[in-house]
C-alpha positions as CSV (number, residue, x, y, z in Angstrom):
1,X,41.3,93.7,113.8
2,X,43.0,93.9,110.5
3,X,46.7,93.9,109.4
4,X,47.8,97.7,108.4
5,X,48.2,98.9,104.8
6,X,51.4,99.0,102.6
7,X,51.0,102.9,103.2
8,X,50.5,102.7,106.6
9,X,54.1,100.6,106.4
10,X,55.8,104.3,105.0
11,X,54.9,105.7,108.2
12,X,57.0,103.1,110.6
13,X,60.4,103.9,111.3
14,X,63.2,101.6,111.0
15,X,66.2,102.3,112.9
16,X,69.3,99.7,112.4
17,X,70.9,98.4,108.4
18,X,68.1,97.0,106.4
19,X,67.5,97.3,102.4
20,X,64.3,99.8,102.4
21,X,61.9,97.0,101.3
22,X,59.1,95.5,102.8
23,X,58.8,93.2,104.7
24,X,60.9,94.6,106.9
25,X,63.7,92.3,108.1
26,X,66.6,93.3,111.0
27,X,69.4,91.8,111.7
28,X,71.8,93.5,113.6
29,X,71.1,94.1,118.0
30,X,69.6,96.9,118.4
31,X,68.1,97.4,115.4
32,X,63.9,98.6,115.9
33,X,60.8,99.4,113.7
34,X,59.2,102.5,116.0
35,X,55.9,103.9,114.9
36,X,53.0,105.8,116.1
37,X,49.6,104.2,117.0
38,X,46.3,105.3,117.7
39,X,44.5,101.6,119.0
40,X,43.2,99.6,121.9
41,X,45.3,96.6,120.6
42,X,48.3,95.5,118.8
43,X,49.7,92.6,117.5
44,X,53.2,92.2,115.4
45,X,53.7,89.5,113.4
46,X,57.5,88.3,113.9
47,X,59.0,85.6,111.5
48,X,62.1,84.4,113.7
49,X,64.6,83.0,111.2
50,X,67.0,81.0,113.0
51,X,68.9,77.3,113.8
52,X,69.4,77.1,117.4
53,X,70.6,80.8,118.4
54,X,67.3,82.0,119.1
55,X,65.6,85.7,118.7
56,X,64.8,88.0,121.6
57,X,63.1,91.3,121.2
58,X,62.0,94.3,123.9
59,X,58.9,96.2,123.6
60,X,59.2,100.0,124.4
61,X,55.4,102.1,124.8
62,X,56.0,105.7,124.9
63,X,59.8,105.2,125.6
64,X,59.5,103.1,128.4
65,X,60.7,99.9,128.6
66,X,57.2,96.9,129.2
67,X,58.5,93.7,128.0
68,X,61.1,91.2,126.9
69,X,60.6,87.9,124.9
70,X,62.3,85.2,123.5
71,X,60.9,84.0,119.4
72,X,59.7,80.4,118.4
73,X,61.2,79.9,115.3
74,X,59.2,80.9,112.4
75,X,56.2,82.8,112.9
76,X,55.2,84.7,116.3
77,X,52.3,86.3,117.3
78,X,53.4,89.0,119.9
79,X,50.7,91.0,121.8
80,X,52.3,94.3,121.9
81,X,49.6,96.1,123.4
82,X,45.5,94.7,124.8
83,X,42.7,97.1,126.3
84,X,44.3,100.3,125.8
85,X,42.6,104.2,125.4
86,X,41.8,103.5,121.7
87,X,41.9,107.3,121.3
88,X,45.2,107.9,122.8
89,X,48.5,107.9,120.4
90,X,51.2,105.6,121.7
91,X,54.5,105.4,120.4
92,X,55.9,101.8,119.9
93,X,59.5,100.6,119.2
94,X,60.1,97.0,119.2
95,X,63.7,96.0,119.4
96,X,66.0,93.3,118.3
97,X,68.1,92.2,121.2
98,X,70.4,89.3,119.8
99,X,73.4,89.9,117.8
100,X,74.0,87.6,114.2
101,X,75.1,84.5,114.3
102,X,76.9,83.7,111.1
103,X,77.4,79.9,112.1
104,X,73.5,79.4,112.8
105,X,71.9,78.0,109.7
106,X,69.7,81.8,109.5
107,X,70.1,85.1,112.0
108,X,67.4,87.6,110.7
109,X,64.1,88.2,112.1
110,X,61.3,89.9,109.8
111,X,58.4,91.9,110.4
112,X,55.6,90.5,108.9
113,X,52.3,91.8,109.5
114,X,51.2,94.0,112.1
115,X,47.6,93.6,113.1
116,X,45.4,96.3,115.0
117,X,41.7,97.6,115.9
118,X,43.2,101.2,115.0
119,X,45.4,103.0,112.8
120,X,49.5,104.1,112.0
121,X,49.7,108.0,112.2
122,X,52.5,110.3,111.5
123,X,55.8,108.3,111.8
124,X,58.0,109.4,114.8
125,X,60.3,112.5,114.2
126,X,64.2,111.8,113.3
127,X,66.5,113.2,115.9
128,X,68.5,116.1,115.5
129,X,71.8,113.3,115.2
130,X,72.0,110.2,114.1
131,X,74.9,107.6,115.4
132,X,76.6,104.7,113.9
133,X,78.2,102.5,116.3
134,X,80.8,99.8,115.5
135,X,82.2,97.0,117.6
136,X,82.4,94.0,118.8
137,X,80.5,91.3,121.4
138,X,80.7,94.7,123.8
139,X,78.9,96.6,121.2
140,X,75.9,93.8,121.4
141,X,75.4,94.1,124.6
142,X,76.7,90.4,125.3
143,X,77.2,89.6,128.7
144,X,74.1,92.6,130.2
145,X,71.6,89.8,131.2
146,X,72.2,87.1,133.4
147,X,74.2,86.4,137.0
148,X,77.7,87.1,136.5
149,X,78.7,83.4,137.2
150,X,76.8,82.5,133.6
151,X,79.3,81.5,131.2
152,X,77.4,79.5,128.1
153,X,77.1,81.2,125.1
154,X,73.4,81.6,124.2
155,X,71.2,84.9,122.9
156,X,69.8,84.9,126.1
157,X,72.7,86.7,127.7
158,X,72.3,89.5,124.8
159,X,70.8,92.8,125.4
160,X,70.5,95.1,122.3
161,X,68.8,97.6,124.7
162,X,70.2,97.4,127.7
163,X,73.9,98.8,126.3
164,X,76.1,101.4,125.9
165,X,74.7,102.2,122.3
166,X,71.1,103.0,123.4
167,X,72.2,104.7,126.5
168,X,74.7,107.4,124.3
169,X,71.9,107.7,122.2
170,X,69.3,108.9,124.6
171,X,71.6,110.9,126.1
172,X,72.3,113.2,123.1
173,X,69.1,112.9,121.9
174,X,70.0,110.8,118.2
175,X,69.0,108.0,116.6
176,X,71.3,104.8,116.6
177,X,72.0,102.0,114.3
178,X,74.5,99.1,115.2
179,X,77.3,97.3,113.4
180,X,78.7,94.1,115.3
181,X,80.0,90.8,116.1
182,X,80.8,89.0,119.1
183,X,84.6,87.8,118.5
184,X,85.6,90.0,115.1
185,X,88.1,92.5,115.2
186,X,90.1,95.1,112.8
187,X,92.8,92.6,111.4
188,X,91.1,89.3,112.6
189,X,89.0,87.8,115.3
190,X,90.0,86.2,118.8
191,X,91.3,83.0,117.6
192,X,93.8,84.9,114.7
193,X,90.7,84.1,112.0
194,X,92.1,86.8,109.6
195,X,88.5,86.2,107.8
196,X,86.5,87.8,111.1
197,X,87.4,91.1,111.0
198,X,84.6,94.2,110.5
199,X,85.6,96.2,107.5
200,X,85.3,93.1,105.1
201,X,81.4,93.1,105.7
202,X,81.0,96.7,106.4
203,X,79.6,97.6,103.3
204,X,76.7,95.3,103.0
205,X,73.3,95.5,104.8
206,X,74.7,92.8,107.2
207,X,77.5,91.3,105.3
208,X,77.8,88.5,108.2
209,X,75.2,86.9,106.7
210,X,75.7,85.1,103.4
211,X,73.9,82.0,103.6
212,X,71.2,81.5,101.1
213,X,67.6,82.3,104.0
214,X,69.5,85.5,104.6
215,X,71.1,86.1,101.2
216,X,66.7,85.9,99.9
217,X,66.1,88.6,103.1
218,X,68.6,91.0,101.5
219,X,71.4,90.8,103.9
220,X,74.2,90.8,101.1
221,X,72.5,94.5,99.6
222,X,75.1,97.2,99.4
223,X,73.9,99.2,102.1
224,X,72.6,102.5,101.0
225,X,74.5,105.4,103.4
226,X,73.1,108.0,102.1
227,X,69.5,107.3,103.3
228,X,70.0,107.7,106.7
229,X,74.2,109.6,107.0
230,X,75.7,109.3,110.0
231,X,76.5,112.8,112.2
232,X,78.7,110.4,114.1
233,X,80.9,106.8,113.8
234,X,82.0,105.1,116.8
235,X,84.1,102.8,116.6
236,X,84.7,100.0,119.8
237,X,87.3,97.5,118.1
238,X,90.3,96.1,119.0
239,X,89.9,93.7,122.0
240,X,89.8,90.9,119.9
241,X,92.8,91.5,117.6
242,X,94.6,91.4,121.1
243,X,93.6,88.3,121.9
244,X,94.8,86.7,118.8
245,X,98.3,87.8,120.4
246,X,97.9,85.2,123.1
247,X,96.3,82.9,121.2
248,X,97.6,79.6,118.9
249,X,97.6,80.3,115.4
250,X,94.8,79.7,113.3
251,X,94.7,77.6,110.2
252,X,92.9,78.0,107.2
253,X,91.3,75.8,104.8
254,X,93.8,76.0,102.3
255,X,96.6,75.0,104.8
256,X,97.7,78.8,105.4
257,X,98.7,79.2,109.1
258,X,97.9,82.9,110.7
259,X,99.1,84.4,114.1
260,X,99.3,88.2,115.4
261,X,103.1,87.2,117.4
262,X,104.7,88.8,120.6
263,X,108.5,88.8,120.9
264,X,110.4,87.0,123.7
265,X,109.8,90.4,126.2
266,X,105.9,89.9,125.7
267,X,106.2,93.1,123.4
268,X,104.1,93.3,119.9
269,X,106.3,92.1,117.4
270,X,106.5,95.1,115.0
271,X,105.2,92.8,111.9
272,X,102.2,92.1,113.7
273,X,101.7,95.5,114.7
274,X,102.0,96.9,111.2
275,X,99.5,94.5,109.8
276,X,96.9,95.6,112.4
277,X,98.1,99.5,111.7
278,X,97.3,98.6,107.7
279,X,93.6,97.3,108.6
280,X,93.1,100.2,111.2
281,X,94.2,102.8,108.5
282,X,92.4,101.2,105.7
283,X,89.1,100.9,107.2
284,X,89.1,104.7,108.6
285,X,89.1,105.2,105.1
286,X,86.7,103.3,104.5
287,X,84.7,104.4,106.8
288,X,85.2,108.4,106.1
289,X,85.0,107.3,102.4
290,X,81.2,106.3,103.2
291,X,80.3,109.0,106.6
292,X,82.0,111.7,104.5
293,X,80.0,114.1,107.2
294,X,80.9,112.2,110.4
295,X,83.2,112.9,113.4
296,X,84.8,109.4,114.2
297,X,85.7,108.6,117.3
298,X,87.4,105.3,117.8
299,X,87.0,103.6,121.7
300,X,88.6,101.2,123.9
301,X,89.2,99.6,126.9
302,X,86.2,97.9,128.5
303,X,87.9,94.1,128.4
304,X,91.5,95.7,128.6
305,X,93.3,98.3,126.3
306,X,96.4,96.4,125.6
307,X,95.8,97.2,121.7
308,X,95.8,100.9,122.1
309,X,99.5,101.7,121.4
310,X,98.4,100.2,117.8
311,X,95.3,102.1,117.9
312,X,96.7,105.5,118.6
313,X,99.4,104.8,116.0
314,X,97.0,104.1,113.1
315,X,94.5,107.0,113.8
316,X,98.2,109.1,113.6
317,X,99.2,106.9,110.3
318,X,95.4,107.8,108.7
319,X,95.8,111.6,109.7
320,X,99.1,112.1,108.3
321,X,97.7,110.1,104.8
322,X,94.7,112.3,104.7
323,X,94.7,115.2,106.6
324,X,91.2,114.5,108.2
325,X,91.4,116.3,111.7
326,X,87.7,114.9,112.6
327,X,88.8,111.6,114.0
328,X,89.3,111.1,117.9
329,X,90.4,108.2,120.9
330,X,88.7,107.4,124.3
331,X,89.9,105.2,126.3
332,X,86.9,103.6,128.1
333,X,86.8,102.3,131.9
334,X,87.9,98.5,132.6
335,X,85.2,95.8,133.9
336,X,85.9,95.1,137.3
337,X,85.2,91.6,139.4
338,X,82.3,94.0,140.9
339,X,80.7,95.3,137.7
340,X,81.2,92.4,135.3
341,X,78.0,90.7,134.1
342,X,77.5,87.5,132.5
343,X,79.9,85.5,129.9
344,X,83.1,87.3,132.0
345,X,81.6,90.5,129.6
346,X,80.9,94.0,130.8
347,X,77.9,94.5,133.3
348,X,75.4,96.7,133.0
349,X,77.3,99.2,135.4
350,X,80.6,98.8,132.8
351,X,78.3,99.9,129.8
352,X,76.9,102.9,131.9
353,X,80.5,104.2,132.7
354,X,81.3,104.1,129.0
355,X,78.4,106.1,128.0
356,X,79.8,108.8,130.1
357,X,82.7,108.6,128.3
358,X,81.7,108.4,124.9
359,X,79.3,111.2,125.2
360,X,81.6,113.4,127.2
361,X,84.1,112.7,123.9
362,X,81.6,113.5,121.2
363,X,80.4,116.5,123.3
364,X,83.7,118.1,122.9
């Protein structure tokens, strides 16, 4: 057994935001090194950074899903693989399932080593398409795992796999990578935190991550777009800016009060809207400025689609500013009592339905 070469490194296959160096560290669900192997046996070499949120991953051989694992902190030895045709090629992905967690003390997990009788051949072929999705808790796959009458919030209820993202992507035949947080919106987050919204850490490799473990891992790298440009942007945000409607206002730590406000007949007031229309506008262009080559396609309505007056608006407000024509709405099928999953998120049923829709939308 030995651990593969630096060169035998160029021909794994990251899929997900990460800075291009080794070791090779993820940080966002759904994010995956994939490679091809010709072995009897495999090990990887996980380091699990992380407080108390702990790290899951999934092992896929030859595209088929074998096994699912919660990380010790720190270093993990994983038996990927024992006693297998060392003269077959198997393809291996190994998948982050658990979203960031920006208030645990670390949220990345890094590839180490990985360790094998055999030898890496040719690295797996791209897709014809690649996809970027955007969102929220949905978008992470919070809520797939568990009975539907488990409400605590831990990474076990996670599932970077077993998601709407992974299931579009198979279905049209692209690679995938992820950007999202449980609780963040466009403007702000559920609880009117105008500092939890998306587009201010869009840019960075994983921007939600700024403390010092995470900062050394790379996660505050501009992220390079160009290396791997998105056919494709969709975008699942907005359920959380609605919340912050219903919600107490949220104070910040310079004494500055915030709140998204209804009037007395339970309508948007039209200041709150606007300041939601601004952020929806604004990060279109930010994200056209950096997929210059990608049909957006902006999606709602999984945990109610109260926001998408204000979504429709600003997707008219950005077309009218720049004349781009290659930007598009679904509205996306609500979670029933009988679908929901875990965490009173979408089931796994829920996430199915929305693939439909999403690929019916970008089919068009």
């Amino acid at each position: 057994m030995r651990r593969i070469s630096n060169d035998e490194w160029g021909q794994v296959r990251v899929h997900g935001r990460y800075n291009g160096k080794l070791p090779v560290t993820l940080y966002y669900a759904g994010s995956a090194i994939e490679f091809n192997i010709k072995a009897g046996n495999l090990t990887a070499v996980i380091d699990a950074s992380f407080g108390t949120m702990e790290q899951w991953i999934t092992v896929l051989v030859n595209g088929a899903f074998i096994s699912r694992q919660m990380l010790y902190q720190g270093e993990n030895l994983v038996p990927i693989f024992v006693n297998m045709n060392p003269d077959k090629v198997k393809t291996i992905r190994i998948i982050k399932e658990t979203e960031c967690f920006p208030d645990d003390s670390s949220a990345h997990m890094t590839f180490k080593h990985l360790i094998t009788d055999g030898e890496i051949v040719k690295a797996p072929e791209k897709k014809p398409m690649l996809i970027e999705f955007i969102g929220d808790s949905i978008t992470a796959g919070e809520g797939t795992m568990g009975d539907q009458n488990e409400d605590e919030w831990i990474p076990m209820f996670f599932s970077g796999y077993y998601n709407y993202t992974r299931m579009v992507a198979e279905v049209l035949n692209a690679d995938y990578r992820t950007v999202s947080m449980g609780g963040w919106g466009i403007y702000c987050g559920w609880d009117n935190n105008i500092h939890c919204n998306i587009p201010s850490i869009y840019t960075k490799v994983c921007g939600l991550l700024p403390k010092l473990p995470d900062k050394l891992a790379g996660s505050l790298d501009d992220y390079d777009f160009t290396r791997d440009p998105a056919n494709a942007v969709v975008i699942n945000l907005g359920t959380n800016d609605f919340s912050g409607f219903n919600q107490p206002s949220w104070t910040d730590t310079d004494g500055c009060t915030y709140k998204l406000n209804k009037n007395e007949d339970d309508t948007l007031a039209e200041e709150s809207v606007q300041k939601v229309c601004r952020a929806g506008v604004d990060f279109l262009k930010l994200v056209r400025a950096k997929n210059p080559d990608a049909k957006i396609l902006w999606a709602l309505g999984m945990l109610g689609n109260g926001l998408e007056p204000v979504v429709l608006r600003f997707i008219d407000e950005y077309k009218t500013e720049t004349g781009d024509e290659k930007i598009s709405y679904v509205a996306l099928d609500d979670t029933t009592d009988e679908t929901r999953g875990s965490r009173f998120h979408p089931g796994l049923m829920d996430h199915v339905k929305a693939c439909e829709k999403i690929v019916a939308a970008l089919s068009e």
